[in-house]
C-alpha positions as CSV (number, residue, x, y, z in Angstrom):
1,X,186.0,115.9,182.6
2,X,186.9,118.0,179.4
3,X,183.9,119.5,177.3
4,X,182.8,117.8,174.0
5,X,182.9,120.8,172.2
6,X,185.4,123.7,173.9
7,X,185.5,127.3,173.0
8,X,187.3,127.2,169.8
9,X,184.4,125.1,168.2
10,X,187.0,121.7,168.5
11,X,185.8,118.0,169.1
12,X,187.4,117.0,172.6
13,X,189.8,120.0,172.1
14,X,191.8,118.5,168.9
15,X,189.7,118.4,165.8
16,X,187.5,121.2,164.5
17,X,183.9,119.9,164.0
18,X,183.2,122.2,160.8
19,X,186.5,120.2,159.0
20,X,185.2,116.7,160.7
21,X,182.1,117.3,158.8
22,X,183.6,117.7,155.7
23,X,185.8,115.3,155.7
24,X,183.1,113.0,156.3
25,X,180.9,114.1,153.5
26,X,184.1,113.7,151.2
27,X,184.4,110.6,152.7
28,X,180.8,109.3,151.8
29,X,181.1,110.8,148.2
30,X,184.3,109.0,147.6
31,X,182.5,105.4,149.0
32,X,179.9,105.7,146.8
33,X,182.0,106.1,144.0
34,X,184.0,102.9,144.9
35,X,180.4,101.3,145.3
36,X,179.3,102.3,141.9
37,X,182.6,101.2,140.0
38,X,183.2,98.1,141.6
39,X,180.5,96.5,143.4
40,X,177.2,97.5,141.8
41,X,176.8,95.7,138.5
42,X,174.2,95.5,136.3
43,X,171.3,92.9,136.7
44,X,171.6,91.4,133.2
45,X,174.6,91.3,130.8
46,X,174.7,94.4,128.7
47,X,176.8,93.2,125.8
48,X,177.0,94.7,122.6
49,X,174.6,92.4,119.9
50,X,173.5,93.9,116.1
51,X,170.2,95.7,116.3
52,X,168.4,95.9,112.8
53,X,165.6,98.1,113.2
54,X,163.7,99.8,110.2
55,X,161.8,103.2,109.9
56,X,158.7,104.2,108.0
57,X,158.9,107.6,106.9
58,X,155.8,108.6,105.4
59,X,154.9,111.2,102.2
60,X,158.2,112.2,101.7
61,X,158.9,113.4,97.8
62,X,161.5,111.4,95.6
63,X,164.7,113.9,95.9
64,X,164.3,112.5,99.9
65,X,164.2,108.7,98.2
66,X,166.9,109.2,95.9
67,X,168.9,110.7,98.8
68,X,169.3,107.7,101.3
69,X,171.5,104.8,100.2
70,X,173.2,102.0,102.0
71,X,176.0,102.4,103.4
72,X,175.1,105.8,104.7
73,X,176.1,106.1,108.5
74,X,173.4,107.1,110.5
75,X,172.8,109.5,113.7
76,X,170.3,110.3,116.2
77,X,169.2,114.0,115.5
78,X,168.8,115.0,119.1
79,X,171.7,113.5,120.3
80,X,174.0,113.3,117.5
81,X,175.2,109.7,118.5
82,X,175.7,107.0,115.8
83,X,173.4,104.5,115.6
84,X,174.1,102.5,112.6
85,X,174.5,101.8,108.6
86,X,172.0,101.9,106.4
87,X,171.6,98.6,105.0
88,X,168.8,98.6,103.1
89,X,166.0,101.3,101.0
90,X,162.7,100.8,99.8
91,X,160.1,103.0,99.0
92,X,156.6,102.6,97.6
93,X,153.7,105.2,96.7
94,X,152.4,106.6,99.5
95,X,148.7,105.8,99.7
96,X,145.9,108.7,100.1
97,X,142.0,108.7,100.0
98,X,140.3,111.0,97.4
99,X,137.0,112.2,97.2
100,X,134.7,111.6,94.0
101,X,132.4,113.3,92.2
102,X,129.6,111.6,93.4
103,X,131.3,112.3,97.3
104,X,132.2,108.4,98.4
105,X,135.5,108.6,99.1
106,X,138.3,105.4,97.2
107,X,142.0,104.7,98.5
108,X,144.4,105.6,95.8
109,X,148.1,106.2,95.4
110,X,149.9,109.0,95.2
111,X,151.8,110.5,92.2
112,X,154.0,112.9,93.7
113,X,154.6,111.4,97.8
114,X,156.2,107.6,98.4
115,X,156.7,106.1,101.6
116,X,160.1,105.3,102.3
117,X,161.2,102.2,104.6
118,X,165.1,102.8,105.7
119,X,166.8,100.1,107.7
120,X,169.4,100.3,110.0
121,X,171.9,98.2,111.3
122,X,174.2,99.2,114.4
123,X,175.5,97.8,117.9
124,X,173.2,97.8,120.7
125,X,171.8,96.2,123.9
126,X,168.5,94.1,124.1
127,X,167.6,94.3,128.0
128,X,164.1,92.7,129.0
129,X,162.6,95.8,129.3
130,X,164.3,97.4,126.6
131,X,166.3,97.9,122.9
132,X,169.0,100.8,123.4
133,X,170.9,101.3,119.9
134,X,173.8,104.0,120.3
135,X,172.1,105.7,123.7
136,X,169.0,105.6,122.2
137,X,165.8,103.6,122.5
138,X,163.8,102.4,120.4
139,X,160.2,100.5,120.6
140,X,158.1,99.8,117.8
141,X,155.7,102.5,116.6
142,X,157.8,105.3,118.4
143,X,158.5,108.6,116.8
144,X,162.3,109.3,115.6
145,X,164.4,111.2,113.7
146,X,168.0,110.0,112.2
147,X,169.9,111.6,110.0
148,X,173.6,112.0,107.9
149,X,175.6,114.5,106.7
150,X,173.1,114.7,103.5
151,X,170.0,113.8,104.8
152,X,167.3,113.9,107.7
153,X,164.0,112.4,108.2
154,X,161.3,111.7,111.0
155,X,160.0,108.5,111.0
156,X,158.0,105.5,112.9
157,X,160.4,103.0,114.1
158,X,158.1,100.2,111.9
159,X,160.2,96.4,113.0
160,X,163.1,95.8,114.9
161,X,165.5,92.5,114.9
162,X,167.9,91.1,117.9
163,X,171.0,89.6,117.0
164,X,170.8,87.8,113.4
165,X,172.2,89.7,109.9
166,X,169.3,90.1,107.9
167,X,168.6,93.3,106.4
């Protein structure tokens, strides 16, 4: 009865088990890849749907207002992927406590800060445990920061809308 392995490090005297092994390995590599492409699929249909979300930036001075319009196309400033149009601006004094005289302290407006609310409309997908706009995602009340060629602000994402048009 032949050896399993002979002297030349071959399987039953014809293949080399160092080659056999790496064939196999390319072998399992290239199966999972075939797995991934065509059998695994995603538990819930990832289609593209409008996402209008809205972000509170807050205290920023009026050259920053006067600066965002819509229309403006809008990125994601870590990962510089799109994620929408600006389709609509509104700003409003920002609010700030002062002190008195007399030490009690009043909410009051500012003069010189506003509070700007910039909302953005771009594909995304809506999956039950998440909102993904560009390859970003967003929750309400999470830090962000968008930007455009002019422009760039860090904000609150403050509301965000599945499906529908409304600005």
């Amino acid at each position: 009865m032949p050896a399993v392995i002979d002297r030349e490090g071959r399987l039953f005297g014809r293949v080399n088990v160092l080659d056999l092994a790496i064939l196999v390995l390319v072998l399992a590599f290239v199966l999972r890849l075939a797995y991934a492409y065509w059998v695994q699929k995603p538990t819930v249909a990832e289609s593209q749907v409008p996402i209008t979300f809205t972000v509170l930036v807050q205290a920023v001075r009026d050259p920053t207002v006067r600066a965002v319009h819509v229309g403006d196309r809008v990125y994601d400033t870590r990962s510089n992927q799109p994620m929408g149009e600006v389709v609509a601006v509104r700003s409003e004094p920002s609010p700030v406590i002062e002190e008195r005289e007399d030490g009690s302290r009043v909410e009051t407006v500012s003069n010189v800060y506003k509070d700007l609310y910039v909302t953005v409309r771009g594909p995304g997908r809506a999956t039950p445990p998440s909102v993904m706009v560009g390859s970003v995602q967003i929750h309400i009340g999470t830090p962000i920061q968008i930007e455009t060629r002019i422009w760039g602000v860090q904000g609150t994402v403050w509301s965000i809308e599945v499906g529908g048009t409304s600005p």
